[in-house]
Every structure is written in C-alpha cells, then in structure tokens.
C-alpha positions as CSV (number, residue, x, y, z in Angstrom):
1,X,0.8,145.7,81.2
2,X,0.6,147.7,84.4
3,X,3.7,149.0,85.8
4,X,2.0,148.0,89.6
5,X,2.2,144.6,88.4
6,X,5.4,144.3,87.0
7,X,6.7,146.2,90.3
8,X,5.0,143.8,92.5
9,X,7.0,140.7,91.0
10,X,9.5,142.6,92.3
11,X,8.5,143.0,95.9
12,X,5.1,142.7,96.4
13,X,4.9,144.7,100.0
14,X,6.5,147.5,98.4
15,X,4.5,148.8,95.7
16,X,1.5,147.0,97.0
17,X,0.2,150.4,97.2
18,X,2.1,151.9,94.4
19,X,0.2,155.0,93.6
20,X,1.2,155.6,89.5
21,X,-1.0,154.2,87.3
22,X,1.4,153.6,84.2
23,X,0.5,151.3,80.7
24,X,4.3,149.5,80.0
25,X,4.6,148.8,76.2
26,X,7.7,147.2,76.6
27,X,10.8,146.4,78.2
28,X,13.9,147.7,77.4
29,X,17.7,147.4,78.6
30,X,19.1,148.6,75.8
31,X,18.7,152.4,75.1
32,X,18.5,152.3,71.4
33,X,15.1,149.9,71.6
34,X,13.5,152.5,74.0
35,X,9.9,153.2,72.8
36,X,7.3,155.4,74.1
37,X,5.7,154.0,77.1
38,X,9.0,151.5,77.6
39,X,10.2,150.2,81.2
40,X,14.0,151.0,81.1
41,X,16.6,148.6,83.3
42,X,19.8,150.1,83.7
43,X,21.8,147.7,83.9
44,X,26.0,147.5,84.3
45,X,28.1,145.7,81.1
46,X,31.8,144.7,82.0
47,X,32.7,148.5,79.9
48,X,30.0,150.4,80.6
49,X,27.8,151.8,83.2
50,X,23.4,151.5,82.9
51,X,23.1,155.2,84.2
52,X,25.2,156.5,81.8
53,X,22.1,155.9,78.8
54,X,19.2,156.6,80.8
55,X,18.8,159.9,79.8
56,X,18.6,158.7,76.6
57,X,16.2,156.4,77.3
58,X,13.9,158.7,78.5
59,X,14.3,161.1,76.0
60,X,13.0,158.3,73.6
61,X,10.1,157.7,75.3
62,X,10.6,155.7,78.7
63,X,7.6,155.8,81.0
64,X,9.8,154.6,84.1
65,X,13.1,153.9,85.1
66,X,15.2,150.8,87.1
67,X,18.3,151.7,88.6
68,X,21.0,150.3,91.1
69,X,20.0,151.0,94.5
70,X,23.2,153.2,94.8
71,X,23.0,155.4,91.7
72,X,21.6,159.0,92.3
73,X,18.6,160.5,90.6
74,X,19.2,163.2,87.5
75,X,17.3,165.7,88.9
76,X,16.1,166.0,85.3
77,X,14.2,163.6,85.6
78,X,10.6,163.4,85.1
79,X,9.6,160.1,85.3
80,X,9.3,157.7,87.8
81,X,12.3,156.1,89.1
82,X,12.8,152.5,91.1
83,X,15.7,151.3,93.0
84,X,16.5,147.4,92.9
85,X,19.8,146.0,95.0
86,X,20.3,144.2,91.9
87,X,18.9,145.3,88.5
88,X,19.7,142.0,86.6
89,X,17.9,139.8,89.0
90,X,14.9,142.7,88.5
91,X,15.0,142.6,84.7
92,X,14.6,138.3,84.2
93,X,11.5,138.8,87.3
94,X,10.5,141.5,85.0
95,X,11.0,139.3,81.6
96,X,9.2,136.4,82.9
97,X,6.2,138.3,84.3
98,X,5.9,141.0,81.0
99,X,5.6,137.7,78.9
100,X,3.4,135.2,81.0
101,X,5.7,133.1,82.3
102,X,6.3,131.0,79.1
103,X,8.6,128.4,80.7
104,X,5.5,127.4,82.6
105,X,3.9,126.6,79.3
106,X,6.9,125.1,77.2
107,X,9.0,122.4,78.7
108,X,12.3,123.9,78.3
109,X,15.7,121.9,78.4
110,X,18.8,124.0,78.8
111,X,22.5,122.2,77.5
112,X,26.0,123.6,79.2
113,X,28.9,122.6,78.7
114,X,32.6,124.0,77.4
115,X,31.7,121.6,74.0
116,X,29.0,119.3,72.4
117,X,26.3,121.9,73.6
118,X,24.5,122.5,69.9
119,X,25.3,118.9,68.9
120,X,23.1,117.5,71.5
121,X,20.4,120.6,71.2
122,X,19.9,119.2,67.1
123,X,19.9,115.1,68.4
124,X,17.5,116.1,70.8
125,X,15.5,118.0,68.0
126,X,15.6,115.6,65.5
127,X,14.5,112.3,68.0
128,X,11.9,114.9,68.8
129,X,10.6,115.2,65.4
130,X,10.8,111.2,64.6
131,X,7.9,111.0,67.0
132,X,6.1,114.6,65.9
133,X,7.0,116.3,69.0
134,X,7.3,120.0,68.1
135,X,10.3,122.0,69.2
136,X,12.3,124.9,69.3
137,X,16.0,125.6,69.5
138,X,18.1,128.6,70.8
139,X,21.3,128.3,70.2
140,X,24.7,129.5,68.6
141,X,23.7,128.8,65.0
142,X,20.5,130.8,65.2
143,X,17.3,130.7,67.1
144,X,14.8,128.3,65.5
145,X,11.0,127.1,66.1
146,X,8.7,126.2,63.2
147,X,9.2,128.0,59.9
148,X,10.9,131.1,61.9
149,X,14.8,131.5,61.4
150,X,16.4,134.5,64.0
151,X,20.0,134.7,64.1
152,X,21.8,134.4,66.8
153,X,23.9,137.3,68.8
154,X,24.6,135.5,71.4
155,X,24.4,131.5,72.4
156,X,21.8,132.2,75.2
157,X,19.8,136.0,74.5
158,X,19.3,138.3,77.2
159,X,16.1,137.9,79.3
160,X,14.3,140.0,77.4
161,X,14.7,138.4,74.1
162,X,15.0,134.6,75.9
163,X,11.8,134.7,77.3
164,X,10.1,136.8,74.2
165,X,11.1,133.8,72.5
166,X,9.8,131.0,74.8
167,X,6.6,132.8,74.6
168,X,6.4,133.0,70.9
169,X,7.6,129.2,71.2
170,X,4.5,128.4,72.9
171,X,2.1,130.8,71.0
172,X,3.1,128.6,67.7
173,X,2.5,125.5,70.1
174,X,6.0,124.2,70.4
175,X,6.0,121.3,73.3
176,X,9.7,122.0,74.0
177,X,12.4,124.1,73.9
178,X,16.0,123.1,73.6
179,X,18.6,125.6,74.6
180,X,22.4,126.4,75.0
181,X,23.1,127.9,78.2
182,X,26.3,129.5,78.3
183,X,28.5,130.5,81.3
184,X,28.2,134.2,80.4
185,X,24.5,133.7,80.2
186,X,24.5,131.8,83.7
187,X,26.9,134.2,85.1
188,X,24.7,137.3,84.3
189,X,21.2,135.7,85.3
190,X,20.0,135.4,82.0
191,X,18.4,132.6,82.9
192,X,16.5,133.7,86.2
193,X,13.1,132.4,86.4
194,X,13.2,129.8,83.7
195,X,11.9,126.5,85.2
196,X,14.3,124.4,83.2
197,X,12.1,120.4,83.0
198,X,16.3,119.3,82.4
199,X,19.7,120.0,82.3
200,X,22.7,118.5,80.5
201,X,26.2,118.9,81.5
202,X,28.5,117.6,78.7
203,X,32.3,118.8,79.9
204,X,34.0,121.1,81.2
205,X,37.7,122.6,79.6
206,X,39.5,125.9,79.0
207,X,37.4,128.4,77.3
208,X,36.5,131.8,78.7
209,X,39.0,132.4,81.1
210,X,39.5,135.7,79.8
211,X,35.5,136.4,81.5
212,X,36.2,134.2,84.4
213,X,39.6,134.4,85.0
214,X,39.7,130.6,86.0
215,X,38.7,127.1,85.5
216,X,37.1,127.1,89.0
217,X,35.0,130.3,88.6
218,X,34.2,128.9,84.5
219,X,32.4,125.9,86.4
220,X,30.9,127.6,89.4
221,X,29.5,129.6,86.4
222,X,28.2,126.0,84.6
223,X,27.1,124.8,88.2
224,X,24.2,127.5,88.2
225,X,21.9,125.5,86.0
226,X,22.3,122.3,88.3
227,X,21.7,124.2,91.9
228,X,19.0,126.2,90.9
229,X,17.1,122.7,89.2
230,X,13.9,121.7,91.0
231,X,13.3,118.4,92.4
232,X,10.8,117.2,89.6
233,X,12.9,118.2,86.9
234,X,16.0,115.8,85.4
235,X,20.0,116.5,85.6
236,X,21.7,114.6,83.5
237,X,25.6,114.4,83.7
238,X,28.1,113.2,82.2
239,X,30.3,110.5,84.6
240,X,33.2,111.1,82.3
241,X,34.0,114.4,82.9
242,X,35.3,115.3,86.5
243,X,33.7,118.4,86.6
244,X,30.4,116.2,85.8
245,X,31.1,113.9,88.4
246,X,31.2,117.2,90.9
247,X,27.9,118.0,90.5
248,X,25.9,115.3,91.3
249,X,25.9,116.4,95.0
250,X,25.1,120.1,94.5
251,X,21.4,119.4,92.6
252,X,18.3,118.3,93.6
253,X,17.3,117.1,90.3
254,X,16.8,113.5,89.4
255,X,20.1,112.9,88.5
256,X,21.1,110.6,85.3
257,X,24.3,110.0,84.5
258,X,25.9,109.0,81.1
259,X,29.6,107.6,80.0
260,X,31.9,105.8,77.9
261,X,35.0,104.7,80.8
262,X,33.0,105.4,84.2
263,X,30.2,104.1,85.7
264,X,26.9,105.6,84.6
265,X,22.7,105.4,83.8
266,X,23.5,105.1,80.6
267,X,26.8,103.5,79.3
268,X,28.3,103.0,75.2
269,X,30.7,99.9,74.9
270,X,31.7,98.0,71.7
271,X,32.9,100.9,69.9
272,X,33.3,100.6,66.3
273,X,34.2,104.1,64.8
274,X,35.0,105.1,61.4
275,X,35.3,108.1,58.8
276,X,32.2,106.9,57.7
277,X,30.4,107.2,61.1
278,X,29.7,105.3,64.5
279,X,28.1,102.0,66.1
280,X,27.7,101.5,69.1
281,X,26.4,99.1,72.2
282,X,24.2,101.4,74.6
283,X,23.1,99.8,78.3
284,X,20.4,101.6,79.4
285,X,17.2,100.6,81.6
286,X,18.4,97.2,81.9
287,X,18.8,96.1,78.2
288,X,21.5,96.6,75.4
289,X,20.6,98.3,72.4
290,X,22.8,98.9,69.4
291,X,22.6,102.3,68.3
292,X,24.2,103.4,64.3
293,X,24.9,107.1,63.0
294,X,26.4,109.1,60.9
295,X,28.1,111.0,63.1
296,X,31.9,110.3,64.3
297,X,34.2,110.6,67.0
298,X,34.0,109.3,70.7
299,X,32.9,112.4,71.3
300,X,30.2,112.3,69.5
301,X,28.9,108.8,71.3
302,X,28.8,111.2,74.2
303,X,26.7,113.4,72.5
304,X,24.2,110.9,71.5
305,X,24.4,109.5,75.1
306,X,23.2,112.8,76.8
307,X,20.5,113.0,74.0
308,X,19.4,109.5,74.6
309,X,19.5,109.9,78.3
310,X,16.7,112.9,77.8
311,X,14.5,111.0,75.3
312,X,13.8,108.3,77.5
313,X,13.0,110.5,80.1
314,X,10.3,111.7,78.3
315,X,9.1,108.0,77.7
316,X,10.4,107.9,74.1
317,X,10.4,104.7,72.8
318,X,14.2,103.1,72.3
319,X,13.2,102.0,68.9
320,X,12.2,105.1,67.8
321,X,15.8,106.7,68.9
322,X,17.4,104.2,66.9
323,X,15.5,105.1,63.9
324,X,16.3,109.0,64.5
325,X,19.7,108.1,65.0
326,X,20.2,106.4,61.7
327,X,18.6,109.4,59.8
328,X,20.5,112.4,61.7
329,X,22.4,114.1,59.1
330,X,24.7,116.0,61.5
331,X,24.6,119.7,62.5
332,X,26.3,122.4,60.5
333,X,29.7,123.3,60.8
334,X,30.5,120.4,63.3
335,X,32.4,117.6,61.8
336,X,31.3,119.0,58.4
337,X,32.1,116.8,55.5
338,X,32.7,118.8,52.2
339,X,31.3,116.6,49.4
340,X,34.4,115.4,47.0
341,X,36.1,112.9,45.5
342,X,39.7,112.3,46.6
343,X,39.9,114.5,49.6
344,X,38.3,114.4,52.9
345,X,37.7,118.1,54.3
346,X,35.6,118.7,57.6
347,X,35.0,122.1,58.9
348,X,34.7,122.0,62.7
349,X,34.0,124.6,65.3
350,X,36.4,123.4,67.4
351,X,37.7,126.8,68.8
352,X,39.0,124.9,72.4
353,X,42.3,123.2,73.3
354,X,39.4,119.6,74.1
355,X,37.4,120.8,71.4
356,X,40.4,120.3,68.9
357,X,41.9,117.5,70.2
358,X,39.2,115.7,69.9
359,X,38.1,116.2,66.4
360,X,42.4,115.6,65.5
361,X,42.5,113.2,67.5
362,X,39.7,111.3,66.1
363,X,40.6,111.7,62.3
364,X,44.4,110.8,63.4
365,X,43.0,107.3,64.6
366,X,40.7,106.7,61.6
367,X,43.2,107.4,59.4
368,X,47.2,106.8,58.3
369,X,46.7,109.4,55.4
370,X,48.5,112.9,56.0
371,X,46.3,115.3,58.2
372,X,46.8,118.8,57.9
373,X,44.6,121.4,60.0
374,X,43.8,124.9,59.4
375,X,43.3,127.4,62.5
376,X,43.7,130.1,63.8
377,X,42.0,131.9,67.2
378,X,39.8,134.8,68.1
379,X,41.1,138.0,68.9
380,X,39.9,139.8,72.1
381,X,39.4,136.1,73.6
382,X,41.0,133.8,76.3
383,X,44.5,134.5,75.1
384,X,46.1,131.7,77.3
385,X,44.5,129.2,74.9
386,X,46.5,129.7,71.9
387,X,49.8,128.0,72.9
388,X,47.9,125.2,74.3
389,X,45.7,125.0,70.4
390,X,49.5,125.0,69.0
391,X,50.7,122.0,71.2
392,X,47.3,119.9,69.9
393,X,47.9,120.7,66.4
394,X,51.8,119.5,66.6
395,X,50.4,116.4,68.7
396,X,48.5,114.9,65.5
397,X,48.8,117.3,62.1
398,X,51.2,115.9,59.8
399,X,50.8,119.9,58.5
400,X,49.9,122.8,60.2
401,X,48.6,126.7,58.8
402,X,47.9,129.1,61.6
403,X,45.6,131.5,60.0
404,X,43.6,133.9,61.1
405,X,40.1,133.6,62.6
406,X,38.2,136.4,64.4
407,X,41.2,138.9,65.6
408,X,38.5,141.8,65.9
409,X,40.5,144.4,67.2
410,X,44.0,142.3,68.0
411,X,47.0,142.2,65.8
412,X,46.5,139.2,63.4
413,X,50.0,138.7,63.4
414,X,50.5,138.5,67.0
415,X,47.8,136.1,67.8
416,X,49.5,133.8,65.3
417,X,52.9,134.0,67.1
418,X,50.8,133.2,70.3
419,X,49.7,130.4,69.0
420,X,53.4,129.3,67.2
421,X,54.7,130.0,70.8
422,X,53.1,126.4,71.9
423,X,55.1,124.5,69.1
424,X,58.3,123.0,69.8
425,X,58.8,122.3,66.0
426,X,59.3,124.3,63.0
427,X,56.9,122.4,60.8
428,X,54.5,125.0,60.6
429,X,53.6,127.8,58.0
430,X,51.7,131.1,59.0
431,X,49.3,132.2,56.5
432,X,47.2,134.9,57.7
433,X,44.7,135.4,54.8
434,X,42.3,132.8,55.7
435,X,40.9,132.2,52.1
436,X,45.0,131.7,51.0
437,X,45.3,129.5,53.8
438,X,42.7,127.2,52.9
439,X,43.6,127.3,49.5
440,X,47.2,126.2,50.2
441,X,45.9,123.5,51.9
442,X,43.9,122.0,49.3
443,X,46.8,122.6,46.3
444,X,48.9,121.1,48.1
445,X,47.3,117.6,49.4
446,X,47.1,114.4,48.4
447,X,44.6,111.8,47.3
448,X,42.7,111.1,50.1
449,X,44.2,113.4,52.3
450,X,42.6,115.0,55.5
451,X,42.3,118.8,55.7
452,X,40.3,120.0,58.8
453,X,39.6,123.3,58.8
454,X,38.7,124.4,62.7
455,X,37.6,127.1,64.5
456,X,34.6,128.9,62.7
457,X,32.1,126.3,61.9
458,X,29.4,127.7,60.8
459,X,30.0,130.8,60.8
460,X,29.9,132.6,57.8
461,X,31.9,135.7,58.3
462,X,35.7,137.3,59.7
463,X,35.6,140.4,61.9
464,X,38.3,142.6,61.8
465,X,39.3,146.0,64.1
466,X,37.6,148.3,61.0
467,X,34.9,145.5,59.0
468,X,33.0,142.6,59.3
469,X,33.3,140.5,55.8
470,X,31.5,137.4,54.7
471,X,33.5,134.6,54.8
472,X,32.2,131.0,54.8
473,X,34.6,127.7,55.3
474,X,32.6,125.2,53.2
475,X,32.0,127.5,50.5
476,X,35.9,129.0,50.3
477,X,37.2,125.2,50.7
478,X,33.8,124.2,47.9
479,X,35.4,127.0,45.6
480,X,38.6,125.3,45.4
481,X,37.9,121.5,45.4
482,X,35.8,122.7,42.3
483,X,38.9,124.5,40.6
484,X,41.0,121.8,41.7
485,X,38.9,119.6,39.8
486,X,39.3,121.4,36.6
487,X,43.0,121.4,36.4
C-alpha cells in the first residue's frame, strides 16, 4: 500500500501533497517484526520508550518512521520521518486503513467486563453455530475462526494483529466476530476504529488496579467501549451491577439491559440451581421462556442473560437459544468439572476477589460436603487483591492451600503471606509447589468432597523470575484422581 494513503488517514490536508512515493509492506510497532519496506510506529510502553528501537528498526529495513510530535530526529536518519501528537491513535487509523477496514465487513461484538467476559464470548458462539452463523472469537483462551487456532498473548491484540485478524475473519467469510475487550486494551486504543455492531458490560470489581490505580479509573477504562458506540449499534448492560447501571446515560447505543434482582430488558426468576447445572424462567419481549443448561452458578444465569439479550437482537429465534443452551458444554477452565467418581473437582479462573466468591460461594450453597479451595495469585499483579482473595476463601472453604500461581518475578513466599495476611484464622496450610498442593488436596478428601482449584483456568503453564514450565490444572488434578484410584 502507498505510504500517501496511509498518511492521509492520518490527516488528509497534510500529506495531500505528500511528495514520497513509498510501497508499505507492512506495519510494524514492534522492532523485532521490522521488514524491508515496513512503516514503523514508535510507540511508548509503561517501561520503555518507542524512540529508543527505531534505529533498529530501520536498520532492519523500515521505509518510514512515526514518532511523537516531541521526539527529535537522529540525524542518522535516512528515511522519512512523520510526527503524530499521538502515535497510538495513528497506528489503529493506520491498522484499520493497511487492512480494508475489516470491521466494516464483519459484524464485530466486543465483551468487557472485570468477569464472565470469555463465558459469554463461547454462548454467543455456540447459539451462533445452532443456527449456522459463522464466527470468530478473540479472546483469552486463544484467538479462533474456522479450523485456525492462534494463541493468545494478550485478551484483546494490538491493532495491528486485532484488525489483521478481523480481516482474515472476513476473508474466510465469518459473519461475526466475538471479542474480549480488556481495560488495558481500551485504555491504550487498541480498539480505535473498530465499529463495534454491540457491546456487553457484565461487572465491574477489583482487578487491575496495579495499571489503573483505582476502581474509578478501572471503569472509565471499561466505559470507552459504551461512549464511543454508534447509535445503530446495541449496548447491552447489566442492571445488576452499579457500575452497569452508570452507563446507560453515557451511550448512544440502543441500550438493553439484563438482570437477576433489578429491573431489566431481559430478567431470570425461578431459579433452580444445582451441581448438576441451571434452570431457569427468562422474561424477555413480553413472554416467559424457560431456559436449561449445564452450566452453574447465578453467575452463570448472568452470563446466559447477556448472551440471550444479543441473540435476539440479531432476530434469533427463542427456540433455537433454548436448544443451544441445552447442548453448551461449558468453556474451558471455567467451572471445569474433572471427570470422577467420588470427588467433585472444578478448575476455575477465578483470579478476582468477585470472581472467587462467586464460584465458592455457589459450590458452598449447592453443597454441605467439605469444600476445600486451592489458590494462589499472580506475581507482578494488583497486589491489594490478595488479602481480600484470603478473606473469600476463610468466608466458605472448610480447607484452604495458598499455593503459588504466576509469581513471575515476586517472591513466592511473600505473595503467600499477602494473601495469609487477609485471614483472621489459622486454618490454613501454605504449600507453594502447586502440583504438591493439589496433590494434598486430593489425598486428603473425602467421598464426595469439593476441591476447587482457582486461579489459572485454562492455562497450561507457571512462570517464574528465570522459566516458564508447563503446568496444567486438570491434567495435575487428572494424574492424581487416577493414582488415587489405584490405591
């Protein structure tokens, strides 16, 4: 593509006359992936500086460079250089326009929320499916669309990579996109020039305060997605959560709303909830319709709500929900039953002071047998959290491990006491060897017993300060069921 035409989505009175003719070949913010003939955005990271790789980038090959209106030109340079005010508001104009404007071609739904967010992305897949809508996902467990599997670095990619994706979405004709939008994503434009068709707000609790410093700034962050909506498109909310309730005024989309206790487009009553799964009334569009899943937890009706809410938007018919809902076989690494007799294990996410309660609090209630939870918390994350993870642990475990989860480069150790520093009891053990930990839980429980095991999900791996190892909760709990079995 021609560098004049990428610089006129920029502004297009100021290179309406741009003299260089230059062939881009791509577009690059990260040094490493320069190419020859690559358009190179400098662009500031919370420890490091754009200008400090862009000599590297043109020694690799870059044909021109982006930079900060402010930064001063190497006079080393010989290629062209451009100054933005703003170089990550340039680089998702320059994303968008490099690919075609995908979003225009793909009817793209982006999820926020503090929890529920990759829940409601694989609903909405799966009542997509039922009636043989195609559709792509980008999200925390990987990036999917058709028979293509990505991993995924980070919940929502950077704009390059986001809207490389949408257009590869729409080149294997996908219909829709369903996406996690995360604060961090929100806060650094990530998702500038997407023209989202809906937005789903499921909650908002303590997570990332270590990024944003405070609840407020964590859902100004989340707002983004609702003020920047269009009046065609759809903004549905949850009426539960405060924070939901808040935005209603601040978009102009068509607004839907969704609850359990409040008022709402969309409400669930006649709850019936057990370790076996959910039913549930839903009044919606006039009429009642009972709804059944696998699936458990109140939270989880929530979930189904927000997914609901979007279907019908669409014009999906209610009977074909129901039928998707009956057949959804959960998402992995939330609420994850481990196959066994005797012993009910679940491997949850739930990496949040809400996000925990709610998964112990729901196998508390559907259950009298002893509940003991296995936990630990990320290093080099929202340290304020870990107290507050202690105090909902105490609040329903009969038993408690702290273990460790992702320290990266923290002290294990300490992170444990962070989290021990929340508990007003003793009745805990600290067993920092994750596999040992879940191993001590299994020995030592009961016929049918509940072990959750929280924090990692799906993940399958522990970083460390010097190594990244594989390490997978379902399989390390699998492993000793199986052994357990033997003896």
């Amino acid at each position: 593509m021609q560098l004049t035409k990428l610089l006129r989505r920029l502004d297009k009175e100021r290179f309406a006359t741009y003299p260089i003719a230059i062939d881009i070949s791509s577009l690059c913010s990260d040094s490493k992936k320069v190419i020859e003939g690559s358009l190179f955005v400098a662009i500031n990271g919370t420890k490091s500086k754009g200008r400090d790789f862009i000599m590297e980038a043109i020694e690799k090959g870059a044909a021109c460079v982006i930079t900060p209106r402010d930064e001063a030109v190497p006079l080393s340079a010989k290629v062209p250089y451009v100054s933005v005010t703003d170089t990550r508001y340039a680089l998702f104009l320059l994303a968008d326009e490099f690919y075609g404007h995908p979003s225009g071609k793909i009817k793209v739904i982006g999820v926020t929320g503090t929890n529920g967010k990759t829940t409601i992305t694989y609903l909405i897949r799966h009542i997509l499916n039922e009636v043989n809508f195609s559709s792509g996902i980008i999200g925390t467990i990987q990036y999917s669309f058709k028979n293509t599997l990505l991993p995924a670095p980070n919940t929502t990619p950077g704009p390059i990579e986001l809207q490389s994706l949408l257009a590869r979405m729409a080149d294997a004709g996908c219909q829709y996109c369903i996406m996690e939008v995360s604060s961090h994503g929100l806060e650094q434009q990530r998702t500038g020039a997407i023209d989202f068709k809906a937005a789903i707000f499921t909650n908002l609790t303590q997570d990332h305060l270590d990024y944003h410093q405070n609840l407020e700034n964590y859902f100004q962050a989340k707002a983004r997605l609702f003020t920047m909506l269009p009046s065609d498109s759809y903004a549905i909310i949850n009426a539960d959560c405060p924070f939901g309730r808040r935005l209603i005024p601040l978009t102009q989309g068509k607004v839907i709303t969704y609850g359990i206790t409040s008022a709402a487009t969309l409400k669930a009553h006649d709850l019936s909830l057990s370790l076996e799964g959910s039913e549930f009334v839903v009044e919606a569009q006039g009429s009642q319709v009972a709804m059944k899943t696998s699936l458990i937890g109140k939270h989880n009706v929530l979930n189904i709500l927000a997914s609901i809410a979007f279907a019908l938007t669409q014009g999906i018919k209610i009977a074909d929900i129901q039928k998707a809902m009956e057949s959804f076989e959960g998402v992995p690494g939330r609420l994850q039953r481990l196959e066994c007799d005797q012993k009910n294990i679940y491997v949850d996410y739930a990496h949040t002071p809400d996000a925990l309660e709610n998964v112990l609090g729901i196998l508390r209630a559907l259950s009298k047998k002893n509940l003991t939870v296995v936990f630990g918390c990320g290093g080099e994350r929202d340290c304020k959290k870990r107290p507050l993870m202690g105090q909902v642990a105490e609040k329903y475990a009969d038993r408690i491990i702290i273990t460790s989860d992702n320290p990266r480069s923290e002290n294990p150790e300490q992170i444990a006491k962070d989290i021990a520093s929340g508990l007003q009891q003793k009745r805990y053990e600290i067993i920092l060897d994750r596999r040992e930990a879940i191993r001590q839980a299994i020995v030592k429980s009961h016929a049918h017993d509940i072990i959750l095991i929280a924090g990692k999900g799906h993940e399958n791996y522990q970083i460390f300060k010097d190594k990244r190892i594989e390490f997978d909760d379902i399989m390390v709990a699998a492993e000793y069921v199986k052994q357990r079995g033997k003896e």
